[in-house]
C-alpha positions in Angstrom: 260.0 165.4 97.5 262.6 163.8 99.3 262.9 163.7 102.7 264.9 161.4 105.7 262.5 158.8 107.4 265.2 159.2 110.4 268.6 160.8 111.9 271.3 158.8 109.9 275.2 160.1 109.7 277.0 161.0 106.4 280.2 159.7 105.9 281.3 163.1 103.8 279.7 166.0 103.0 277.4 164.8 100.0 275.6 161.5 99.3 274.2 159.5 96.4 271.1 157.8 95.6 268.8 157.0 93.0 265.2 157.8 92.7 263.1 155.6 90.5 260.3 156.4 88.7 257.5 154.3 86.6 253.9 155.1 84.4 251.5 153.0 85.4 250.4 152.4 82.3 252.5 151.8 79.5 254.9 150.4 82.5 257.8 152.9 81.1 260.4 153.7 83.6 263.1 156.6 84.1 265.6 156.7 87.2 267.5 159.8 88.4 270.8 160.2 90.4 270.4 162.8 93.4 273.2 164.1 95.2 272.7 165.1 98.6 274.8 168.0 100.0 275.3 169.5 103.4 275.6 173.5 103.6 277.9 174.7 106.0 276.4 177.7 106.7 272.7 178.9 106.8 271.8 182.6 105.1 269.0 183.9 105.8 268.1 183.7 102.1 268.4 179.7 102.3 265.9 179.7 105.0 263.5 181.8 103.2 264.2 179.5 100.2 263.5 176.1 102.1 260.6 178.1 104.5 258.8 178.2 100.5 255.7 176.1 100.5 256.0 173.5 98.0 253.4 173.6 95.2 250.9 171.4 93.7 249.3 171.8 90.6 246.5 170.5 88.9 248.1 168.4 85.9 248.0 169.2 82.2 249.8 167.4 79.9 251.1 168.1 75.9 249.0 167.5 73.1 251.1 165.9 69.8 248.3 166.7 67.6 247.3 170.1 68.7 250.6 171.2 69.6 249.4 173.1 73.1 248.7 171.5 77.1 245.5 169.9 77.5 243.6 168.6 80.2 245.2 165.3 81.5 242.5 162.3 81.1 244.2 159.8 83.8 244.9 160.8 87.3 248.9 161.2 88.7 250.0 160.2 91.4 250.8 162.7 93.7 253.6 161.7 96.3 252.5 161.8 99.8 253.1 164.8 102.4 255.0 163.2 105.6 254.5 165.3 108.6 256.1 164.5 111.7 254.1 163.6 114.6 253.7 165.7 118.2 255.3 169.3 116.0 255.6 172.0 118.1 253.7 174.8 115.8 253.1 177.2 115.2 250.1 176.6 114.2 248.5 176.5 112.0 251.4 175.3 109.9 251.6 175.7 106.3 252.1 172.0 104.3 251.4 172.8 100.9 249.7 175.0 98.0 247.0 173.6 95.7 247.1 175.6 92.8 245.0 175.6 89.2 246.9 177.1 86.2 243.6 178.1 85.2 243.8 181.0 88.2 245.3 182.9 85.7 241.9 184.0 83.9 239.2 182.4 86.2 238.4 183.5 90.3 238.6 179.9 91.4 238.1 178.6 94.9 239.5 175.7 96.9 238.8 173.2 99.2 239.4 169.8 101.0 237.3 166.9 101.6 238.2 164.2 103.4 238.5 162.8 107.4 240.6 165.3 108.9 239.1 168.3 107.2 235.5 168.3 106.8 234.9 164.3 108.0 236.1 163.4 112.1 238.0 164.2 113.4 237.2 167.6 112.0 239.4 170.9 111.3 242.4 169.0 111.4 243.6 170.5 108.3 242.1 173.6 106.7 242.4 175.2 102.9 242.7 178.7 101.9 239.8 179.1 99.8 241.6 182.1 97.6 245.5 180.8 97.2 244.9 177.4 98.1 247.2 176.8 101.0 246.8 173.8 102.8 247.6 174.1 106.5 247.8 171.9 109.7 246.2 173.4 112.8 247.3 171.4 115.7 249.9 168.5 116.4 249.1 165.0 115.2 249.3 161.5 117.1 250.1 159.0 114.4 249.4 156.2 116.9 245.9 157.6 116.8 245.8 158.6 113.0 249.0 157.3 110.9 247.5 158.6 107.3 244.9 160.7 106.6 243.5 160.8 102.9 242.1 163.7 101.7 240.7 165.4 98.3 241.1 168.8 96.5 238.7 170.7 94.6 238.7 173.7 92.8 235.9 175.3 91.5 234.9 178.6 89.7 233.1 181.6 91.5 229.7 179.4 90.6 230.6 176.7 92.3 231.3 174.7 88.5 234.5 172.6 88.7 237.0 173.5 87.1 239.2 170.7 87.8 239.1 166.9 88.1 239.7 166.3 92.2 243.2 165.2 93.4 244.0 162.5 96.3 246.4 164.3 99.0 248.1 161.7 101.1 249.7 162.8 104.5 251.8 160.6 106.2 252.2 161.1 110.3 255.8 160.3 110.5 256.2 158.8 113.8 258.6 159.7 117.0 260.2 157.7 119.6 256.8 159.0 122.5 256.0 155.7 123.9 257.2 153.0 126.2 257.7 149.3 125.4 254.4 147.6 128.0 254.5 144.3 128.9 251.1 142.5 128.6 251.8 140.9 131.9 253.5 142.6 134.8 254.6 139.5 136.0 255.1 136.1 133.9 254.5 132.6 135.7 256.5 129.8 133.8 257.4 126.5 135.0 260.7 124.1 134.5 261.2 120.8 135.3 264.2 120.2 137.8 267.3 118.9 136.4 266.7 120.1 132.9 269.5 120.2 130.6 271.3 123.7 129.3 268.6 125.2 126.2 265.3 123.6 127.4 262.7 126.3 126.8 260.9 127.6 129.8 258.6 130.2 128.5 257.8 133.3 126.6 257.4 137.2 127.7 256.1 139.7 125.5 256.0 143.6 125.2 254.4 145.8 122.7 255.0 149.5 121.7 252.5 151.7 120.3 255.5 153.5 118.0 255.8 152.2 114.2 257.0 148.8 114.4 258.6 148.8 111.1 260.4 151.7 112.3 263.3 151.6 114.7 261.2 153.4 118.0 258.8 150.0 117.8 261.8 147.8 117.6 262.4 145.8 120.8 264.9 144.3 122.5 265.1 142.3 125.6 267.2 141.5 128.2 267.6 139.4 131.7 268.5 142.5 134.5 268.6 140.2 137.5 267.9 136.7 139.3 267.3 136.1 142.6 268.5 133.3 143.8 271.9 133.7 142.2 272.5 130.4 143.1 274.2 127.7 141.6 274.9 129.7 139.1 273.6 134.0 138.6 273.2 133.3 135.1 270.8 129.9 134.9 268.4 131.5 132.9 268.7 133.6 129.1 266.2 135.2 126.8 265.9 135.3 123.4 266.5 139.8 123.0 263.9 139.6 119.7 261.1 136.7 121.0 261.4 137.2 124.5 261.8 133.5 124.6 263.4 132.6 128.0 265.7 129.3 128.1 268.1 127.4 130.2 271.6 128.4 129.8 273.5 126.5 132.7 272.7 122.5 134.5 272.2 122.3 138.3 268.4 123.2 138.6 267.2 121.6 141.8 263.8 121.6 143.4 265.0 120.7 146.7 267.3 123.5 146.9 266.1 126.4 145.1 262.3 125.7 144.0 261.5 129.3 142.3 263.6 131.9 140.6 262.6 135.5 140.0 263.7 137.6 136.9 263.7 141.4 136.1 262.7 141.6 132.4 263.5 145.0 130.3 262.2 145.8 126.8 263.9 148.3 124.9 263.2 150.1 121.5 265.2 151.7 118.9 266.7 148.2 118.8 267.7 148.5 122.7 269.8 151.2 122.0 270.4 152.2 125.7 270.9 156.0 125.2 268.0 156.7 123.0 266.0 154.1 123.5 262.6 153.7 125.9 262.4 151.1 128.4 260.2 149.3 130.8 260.5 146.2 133.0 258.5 143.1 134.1 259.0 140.1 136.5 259.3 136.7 135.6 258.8 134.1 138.2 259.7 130.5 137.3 258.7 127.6 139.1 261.3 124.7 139.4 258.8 121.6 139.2 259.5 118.7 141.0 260.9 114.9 138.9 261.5 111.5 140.7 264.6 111.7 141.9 264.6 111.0 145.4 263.3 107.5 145.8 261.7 106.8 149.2 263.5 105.5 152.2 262.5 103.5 155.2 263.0 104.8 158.2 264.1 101.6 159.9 265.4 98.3 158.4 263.0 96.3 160.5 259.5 97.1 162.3 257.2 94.9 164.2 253.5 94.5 165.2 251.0 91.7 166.4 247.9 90.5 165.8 245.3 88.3 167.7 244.8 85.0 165.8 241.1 84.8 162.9 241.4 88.6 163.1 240.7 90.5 159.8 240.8 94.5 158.2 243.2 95.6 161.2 246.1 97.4 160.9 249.2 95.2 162.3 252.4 97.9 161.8 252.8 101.0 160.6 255.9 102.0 157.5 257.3 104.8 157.7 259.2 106.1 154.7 261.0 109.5 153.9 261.1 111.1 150.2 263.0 114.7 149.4 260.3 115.2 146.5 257.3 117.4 146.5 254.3 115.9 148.7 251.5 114.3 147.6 252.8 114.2 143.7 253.0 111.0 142.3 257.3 111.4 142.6 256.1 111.6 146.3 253.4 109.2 146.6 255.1 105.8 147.9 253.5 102.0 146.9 253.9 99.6 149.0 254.2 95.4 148.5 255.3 92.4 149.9 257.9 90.3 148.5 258.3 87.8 150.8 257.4 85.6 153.8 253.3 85.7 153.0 252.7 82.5 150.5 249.2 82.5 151.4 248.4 85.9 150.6 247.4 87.0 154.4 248.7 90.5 154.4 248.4 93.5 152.4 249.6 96.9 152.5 247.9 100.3 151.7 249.0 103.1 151.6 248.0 105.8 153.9 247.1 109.5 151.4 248.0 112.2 154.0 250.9 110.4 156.1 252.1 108.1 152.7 252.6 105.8 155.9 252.3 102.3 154.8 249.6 100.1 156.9 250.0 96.4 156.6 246.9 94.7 157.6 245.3 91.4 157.8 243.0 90.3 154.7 242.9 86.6 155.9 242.4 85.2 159.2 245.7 83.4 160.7 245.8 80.9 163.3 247.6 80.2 165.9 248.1 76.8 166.2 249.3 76.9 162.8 251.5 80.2 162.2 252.3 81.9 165.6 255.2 84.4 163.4 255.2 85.8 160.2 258.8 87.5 158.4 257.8 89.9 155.8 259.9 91.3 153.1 258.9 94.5 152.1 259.4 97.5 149.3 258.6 100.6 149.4 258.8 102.6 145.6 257.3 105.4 144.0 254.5 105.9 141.8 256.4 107.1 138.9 259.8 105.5 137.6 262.8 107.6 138.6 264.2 110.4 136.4 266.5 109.1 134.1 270.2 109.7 135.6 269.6 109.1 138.9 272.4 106.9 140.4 270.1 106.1 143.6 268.3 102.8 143.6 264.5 102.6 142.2 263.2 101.1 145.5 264.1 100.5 149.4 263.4 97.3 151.6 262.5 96.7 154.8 261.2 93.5 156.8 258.3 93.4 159.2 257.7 91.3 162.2 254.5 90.3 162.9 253.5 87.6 166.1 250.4 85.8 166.6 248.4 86.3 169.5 246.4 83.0 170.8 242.7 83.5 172.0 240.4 81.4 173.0 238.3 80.2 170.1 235.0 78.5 169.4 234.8 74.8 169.8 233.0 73.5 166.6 231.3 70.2 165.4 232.2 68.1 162.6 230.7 67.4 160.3 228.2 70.0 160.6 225.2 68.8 160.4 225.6 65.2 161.0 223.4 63.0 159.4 222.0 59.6 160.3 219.5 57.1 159.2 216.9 55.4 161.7 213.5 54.3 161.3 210.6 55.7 163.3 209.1 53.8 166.2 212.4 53.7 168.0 211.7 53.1 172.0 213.1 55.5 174.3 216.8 55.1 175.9 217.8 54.2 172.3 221.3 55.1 171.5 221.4 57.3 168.4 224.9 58.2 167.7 227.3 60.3 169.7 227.9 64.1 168.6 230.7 65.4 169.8 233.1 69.0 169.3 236.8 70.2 168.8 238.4 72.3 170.4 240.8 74.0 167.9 242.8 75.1 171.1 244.8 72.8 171.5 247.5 74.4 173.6 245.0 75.6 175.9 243.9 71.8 177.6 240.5 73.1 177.9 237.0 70.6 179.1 233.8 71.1 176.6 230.1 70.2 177.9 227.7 69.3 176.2 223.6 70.7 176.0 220.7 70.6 174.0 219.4 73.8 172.5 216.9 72.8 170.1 214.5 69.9 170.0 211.3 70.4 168.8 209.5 67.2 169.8 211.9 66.8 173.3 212.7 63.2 171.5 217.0 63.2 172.5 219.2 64.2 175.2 222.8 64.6 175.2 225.6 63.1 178.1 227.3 66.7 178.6 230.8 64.6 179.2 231.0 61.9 175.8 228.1 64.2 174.2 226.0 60.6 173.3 222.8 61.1 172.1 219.5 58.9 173.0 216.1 58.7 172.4 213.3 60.0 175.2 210.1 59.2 173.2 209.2 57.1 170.5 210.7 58.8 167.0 207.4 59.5 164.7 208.0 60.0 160.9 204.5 61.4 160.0 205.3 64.0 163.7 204.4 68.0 162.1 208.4 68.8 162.9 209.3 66.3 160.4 210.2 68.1 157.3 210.7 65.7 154.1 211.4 63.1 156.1 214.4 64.7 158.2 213.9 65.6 161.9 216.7 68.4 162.9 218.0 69.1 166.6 220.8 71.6 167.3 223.0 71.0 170.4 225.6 73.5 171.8 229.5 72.8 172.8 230.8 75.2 175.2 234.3 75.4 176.8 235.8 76.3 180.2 238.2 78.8 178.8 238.1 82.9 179.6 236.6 83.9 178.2 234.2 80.8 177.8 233.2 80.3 174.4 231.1 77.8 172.0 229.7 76.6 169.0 226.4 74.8 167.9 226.1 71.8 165.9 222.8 70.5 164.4 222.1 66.8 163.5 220.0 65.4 161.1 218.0 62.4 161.6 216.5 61.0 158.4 213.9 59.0 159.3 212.8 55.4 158.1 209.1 54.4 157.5 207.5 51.4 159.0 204.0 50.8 158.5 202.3 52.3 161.5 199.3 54.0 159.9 196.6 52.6 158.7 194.5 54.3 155.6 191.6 56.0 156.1 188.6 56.9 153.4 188.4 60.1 151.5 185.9 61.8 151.1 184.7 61.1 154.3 181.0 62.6 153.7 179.3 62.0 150.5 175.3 62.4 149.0 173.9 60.2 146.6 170.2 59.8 145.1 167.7 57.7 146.1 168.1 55.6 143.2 171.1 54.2 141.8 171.1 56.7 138.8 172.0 58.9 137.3 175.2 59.2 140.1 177.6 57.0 141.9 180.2 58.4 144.9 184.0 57.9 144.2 186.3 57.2 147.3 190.2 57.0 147.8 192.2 56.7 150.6 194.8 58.7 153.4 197.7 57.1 154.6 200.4 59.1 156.3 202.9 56.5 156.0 205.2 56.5 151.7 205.4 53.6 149.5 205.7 50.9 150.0 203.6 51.0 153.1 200.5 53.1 151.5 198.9 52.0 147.9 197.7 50.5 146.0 195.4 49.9 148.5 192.4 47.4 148.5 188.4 48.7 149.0 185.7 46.4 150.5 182.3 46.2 152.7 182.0 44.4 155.7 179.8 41.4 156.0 178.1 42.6 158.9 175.6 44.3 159.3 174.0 42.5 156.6 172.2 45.7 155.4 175.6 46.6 154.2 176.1 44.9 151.3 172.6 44.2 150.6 172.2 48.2 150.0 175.6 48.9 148.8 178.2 47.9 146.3 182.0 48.7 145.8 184.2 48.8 142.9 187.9 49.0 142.7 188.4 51.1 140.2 192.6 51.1 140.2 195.2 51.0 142.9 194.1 54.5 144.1 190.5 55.1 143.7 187.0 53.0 144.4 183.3 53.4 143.4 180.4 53.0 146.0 176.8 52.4 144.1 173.5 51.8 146.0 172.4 48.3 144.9 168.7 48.4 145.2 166.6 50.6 143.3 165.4 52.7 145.6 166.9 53.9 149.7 165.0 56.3 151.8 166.2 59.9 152.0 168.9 60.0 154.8 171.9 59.8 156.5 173.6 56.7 155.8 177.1 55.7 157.3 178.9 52.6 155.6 181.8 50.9 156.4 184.9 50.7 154.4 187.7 48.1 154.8 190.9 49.8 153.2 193.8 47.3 153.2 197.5 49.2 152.4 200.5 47.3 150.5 202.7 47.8 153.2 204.7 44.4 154.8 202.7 43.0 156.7 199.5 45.3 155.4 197.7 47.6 157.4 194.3 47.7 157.5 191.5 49.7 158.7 187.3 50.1 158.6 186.6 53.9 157.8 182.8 55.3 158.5 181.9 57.1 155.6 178.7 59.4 155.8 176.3 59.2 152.8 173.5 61.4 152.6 170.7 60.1 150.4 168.4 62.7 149.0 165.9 63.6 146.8 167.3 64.8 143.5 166.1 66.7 140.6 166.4 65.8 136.8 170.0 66.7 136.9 170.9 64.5 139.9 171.0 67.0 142.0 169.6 67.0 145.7 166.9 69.6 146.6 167.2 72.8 149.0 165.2 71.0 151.6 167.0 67.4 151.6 170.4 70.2 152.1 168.9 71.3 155.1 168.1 68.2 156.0 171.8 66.8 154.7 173.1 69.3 156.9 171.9 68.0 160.5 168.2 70.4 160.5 164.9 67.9 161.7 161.3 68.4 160.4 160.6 70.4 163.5 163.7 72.7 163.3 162.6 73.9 159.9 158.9 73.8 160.9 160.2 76.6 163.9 162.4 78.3 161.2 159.5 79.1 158.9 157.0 79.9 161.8 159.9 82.5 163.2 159.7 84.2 159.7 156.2 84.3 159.2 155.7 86.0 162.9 158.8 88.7 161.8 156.7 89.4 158.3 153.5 90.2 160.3 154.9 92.3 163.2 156.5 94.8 159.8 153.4 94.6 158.5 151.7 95.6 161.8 153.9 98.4 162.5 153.1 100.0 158.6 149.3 100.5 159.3 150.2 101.8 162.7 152.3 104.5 161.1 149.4 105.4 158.3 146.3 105.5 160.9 148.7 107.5 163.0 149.0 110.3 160.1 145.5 110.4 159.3 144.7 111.2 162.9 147.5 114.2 162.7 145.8 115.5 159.7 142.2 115.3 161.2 143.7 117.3 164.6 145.0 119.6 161.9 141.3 120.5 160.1 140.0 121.2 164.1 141.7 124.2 164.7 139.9 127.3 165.6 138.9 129.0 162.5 139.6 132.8 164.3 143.0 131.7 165.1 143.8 130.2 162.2 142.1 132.5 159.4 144.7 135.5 159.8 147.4 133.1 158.7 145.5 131.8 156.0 143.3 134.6 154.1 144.5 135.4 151.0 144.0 139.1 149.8 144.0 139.9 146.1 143.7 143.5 144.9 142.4 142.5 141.0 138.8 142.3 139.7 137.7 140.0 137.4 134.7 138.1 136.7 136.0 135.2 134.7 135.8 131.8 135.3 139.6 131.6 135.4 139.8 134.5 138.0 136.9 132.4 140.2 139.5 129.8 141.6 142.8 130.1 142.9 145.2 127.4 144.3 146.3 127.4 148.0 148.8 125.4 147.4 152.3 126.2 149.3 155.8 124.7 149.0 157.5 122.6 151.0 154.3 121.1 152.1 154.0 117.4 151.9 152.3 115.3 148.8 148.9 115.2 151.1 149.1 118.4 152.1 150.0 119.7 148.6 146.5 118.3 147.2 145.1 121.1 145.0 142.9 123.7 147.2 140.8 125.6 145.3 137.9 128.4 146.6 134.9 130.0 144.7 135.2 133.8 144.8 132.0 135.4 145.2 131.3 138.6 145.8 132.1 138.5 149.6 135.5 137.0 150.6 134.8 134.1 152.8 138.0 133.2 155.4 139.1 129.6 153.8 140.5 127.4 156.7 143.7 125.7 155.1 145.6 123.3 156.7 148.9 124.5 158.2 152.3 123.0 157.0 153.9 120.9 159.5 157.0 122.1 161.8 
């Protein structure tokens, strides 16, 4: 069957085509001309002709050998049914006739299978069972369903098949019932300002549920409007089969038209506008902003001040203007200095909100020495400019800035001052004078002089000429002299307003002379009685450093004559002596001898130092005994006599106090076997309902808890025949 896909106009009354043909197996093909003609007029016999249902047959095909049709082994291909889409009816409307040739002897019955008949959507299509007419029942939607594939069947009375199944194909042809739709009712797209003629801006895109292969899902689009129309109403084309949306004309400028607004329209049929369906979206494109207004200042010179060893304040304020977008980096301005600061005193940053530019001090400045500064300035953005632009990359300015004077701090120098003297200096000794500057020297300002620290009160200071002298003798070995250094801090203060000062510390380093004398260490010592098994090893103090301490020199005095008689001494080096007893035996006591300890100092220094020997009983390992350490440590015979007697008293009055507390329970527990038997029985009888006459049922124990260990000793009775009251002894409350 041939049949037009869509509306097309003949050029005469007839046309030609061809119509090919080809066996899918042995490949043979055949081709037909057709000649299409156009009836002028319409008998009611010609309608009844083409109203005929066309008719499908299950195939046969001629047998060579046997001379008759057979039944074909391989399956035809049956062309497809196309049935427009949305049909009016009636329904249901006849398609097509299935048809056995094998009706002619046989009751056969048809049937369809197949989504649209008996699969969903169901009872789309329907069969005559008897003549096989295939029917429609109710318009189709091909962008629902766009083929539906179904199966014949015929089969006898008995439900045998008669015939191999064959595949029905139905195409939905489809009609012009939808609308192009945009994905997006409105498009965002951006373009950079400036940009030449054909720079791409973006992309809109519409779909339509028709056949896109067919003309109703062709699209076309098209620009209806812009707003602004300026400089140009057509800045802006688009692409009528991508929807691509370019640049057609120069002159884009942020700063006088920043976004444009476009009216897209789809169209199908290939934007035919008579038959074609249309809709309509907005595109809105941004003009983004390039560097192409650099910044300007907004004077040529500005001025501040600032008060002289200030830092981190702000001395002027730059002010710039720029026609480009805020706080982009086209917008955002960098400042620096390009001349008049050598020294690196000022810096400028820039301010994020205002894009001000703050110059400020990073080093202090003084007065005396720099009361102006000149700065050269530039002011540029943070991105080069667009390429094009005729205006220069940066803008200058200069910057003014005067130095205020104040009154600063006097100050000492050097600071700390040190000097050399040696200890022992008398008092009203002139050390050195210690004096202040005043860096202000415009200012013709006095400074005084006072002492603020001085730990030993040793110096005082003129206020005027700030000389320094002695008040008391200057001590090396004094506790406020650290290695040999003595510090004192004084304080220079001026008579400007308002006043100020500074402190200054000196540094004495202090010479030693020999003025101390060494002393023994230790300077207590025990020893036995005998002259073995131990001796006592000495050294010796001296407060003042080489060379006026060791080596030093160890000996006895000749007097008393007991001395040396008892004692010896041996040098054993420069450091360090021996002391031995030198008879073979000394009472146990306390023994002091004299030392004579001679320094090396120029002239030497010498000095007799008491040491304390204790001499004492010792055991086998040279050792004193417990007693002689009490003795050693200061104790008499009668003290330890009065220790030991204060003991012995202390043990007796415990023990007294024990047998007071046992005699004192006995007597409760005698009290306690005295009470009244006819008081006491009622709490105490014990009542037993068994019988027995056992030796083990004869005794029973009384005994209760929570009594005591005495009062828990086992009470047993003798049941006789007569219960006797049993006094027990009540547990204590």
């Amino acid at each position: 069957m041939v049949y037009a896909v869509r509306s097309f106009p003949l050029s005469s009354e007839h046309a030609k085509f061809l119509i090919y043909a080809q066996d899918k197996e042995t490949q043979e093909k055949w081709q037909v001309a057709v000649k299409l003609s156009l009836k002028p007029t319409l008998t009611e016999e010609s309608v009844k002709e083409s109203a005929e249902v066309e008719e499908i047959v299950f195939p046969r095909q001629f047998s060579k050998h046997s001379g008759h049709l057979q039944r074909q082994k391989r399956d035809w291909v049956i062309p497809p049914i196309n049935l427009p889409e949305n049909s009016r009816g009636p329904f249901p409307q006849e398609l097509v006739r299935i048809r056995s040739d094998r009706d002619k002897n046989l009751s056969l019955r048809y049937s369809v299978t197949g989504p649209g008949a008996d699969q969903p959507p169901t009872g789309i299509f329907i069969i005559n069972p008897i003549s096989g007419q295939l029917s429609v029942t109710k318009p189709l939607d091909r962008e629902q369903i766009a083929r539906f594939h179904l199966r014949a069947h015929a089969v006898d009375i008995n439900g045998n098949q008669v015939e191999n199944p064959i595949d029905i194909v139905i195409n939905v042809i489809d009609m012009n019932d939808n609308r192009p739709e945009f994905l997006h009712q409105v498009w965002n797209g951006t373009v950079p300002e400036g940009s030449k003629p054909g720079t791409y801006v973006m992309t809109v895109t519409a779909i339509d549920a028709d056949d896109p292969n067919a003309l109703n899902g062709m699209l076309r689009y098209r620009i209806v409007s812009q707003a602004p129309s300026t400089p140009s109403p057509n800045m802006f084309t688009i692409n009528n089969e991508t929807g691509d949306i370019i640049t057609v004309a120069a002159g884009l400028d942020r700063e006088k038209v920043q976004q444009y607004t476009l009216i897209i329209q789809a169209t199908d049929m290939e934007g035919n506008p008579t038959y074609g369906l249309s809709n309509t979206a907005t595109a809105v494109i941004t003009v983004t902003d390039v560097n192409d207004n650099p910044p300007e200042f907004t004077a040529m010179t500005f001025y501040g001040e600032v008060p002289e060893n200030r830092v981190d304040i702000i001395v002027a304020n730059l002010t710039v203007t720029d026609k480009d977008q805020p706080h982009t980096p086209a917008w955002n301005a960098v400042y620096r200095i390009s001349g008049g600061d050598p020294t690196g005193r000022f810096a400028i940053q820039t301010d994020p909100n205002s894009n001000d530019g703050l110059v400020t001090v990073v080093k202090p400045i003084d007065f005396e020495t720099n009361r102006m500064f000149v700065l050269t300035v530039a002011a540029e953005n943070q991105v080069p400019l667009a390429k094009g632009i005729q205006h220069p990359p940066q803008s200058t300015a200069t910057v003014s800035v005067t130095v205020i004077d104040v009154n600063e701090n006097p100050y000492f120098a050097p600071n700390p001052k040190i000097i050399r003297q040696e200890e022992g200096l008398h008092a009203g000794t002139m050390l050195t004078t210690f004096t202040a500057q005043d860096p202000d020297r415009y200012m013709q300002q006095n400074i005084r002089y006072t002492k603020l620290s001085d730990p030993a009160n040793w110096l005082k200071i003129d206020p005027v000429n700030g000389q320094i002298t002695t008040i008391a003798v200057l001590d090396r070995e004094s506790p406020n002299v650290k290695n040999n250094i003595y510090n004192a801090t004084f304080l220079a203060s001026d008579n400007g307003i308002p006043p100020m000062s500074g402190t200054g510390t000196l540094q004495i380093y202090l010479l030693d002379i020999n003025d101390n004398a060494p002393q023994v260490l230790p300077q207590e010592a025990e020893t036995c009685e005998t002259p073995d098994p131990n001796s006592i090893n000495i050294t010796a103090l001296d407060y003042d450093i080489d060379p006026n301490a060791g080596p030093f020199a160890f000996d006895l005095p000749l007097s008393p004559v007991t001395i040396k008689r008892n004692w010896t001494i041996t040098r054993l080096n420069g450091d360090f002596a021996q002391l031995n007893l030198k008879i073979k035996f000394l009472e146990a006591g306390i023994y002091e001898v004299p030392i004579i300890i001679t320094d090396s100092g120029n002239p030497p220094k010498s000095n007799i130092s008491i040491l304390r020997v204790k001499v004492c009983q010792c055991d086998s390992n040279g050792d004193c005994t417990d007693v002689d350490r009490i003795v050693g440590a200061g104790l008499g015979t009668g003290a330890i006599i009065a220790i030991l007697l204060c003991i012995i008293i202390l043990l007796i009055l415990v023990l007294m106090f024990v047998v007071w507390m046992k005699r004192r329970d006995k007597e409760r527990q005698a009290k306690q076997l005295l009470i009244d038997p006819e008081d006491d029985v009622r709490d105490n009888i014990l009542k037993y309902d068994e019988e027995g006459g056992g030796e083990e049922d004869q005794t029973e124990s009384f005994c209760r808890p929570g009594w005591s260990t005495v009062m828990r000793s086992c009470l047993t009775a003798t049941f006789t025949s007569r219960v006797q009251a049993i006094l027990l002894p009540q547990p204590p409350k």
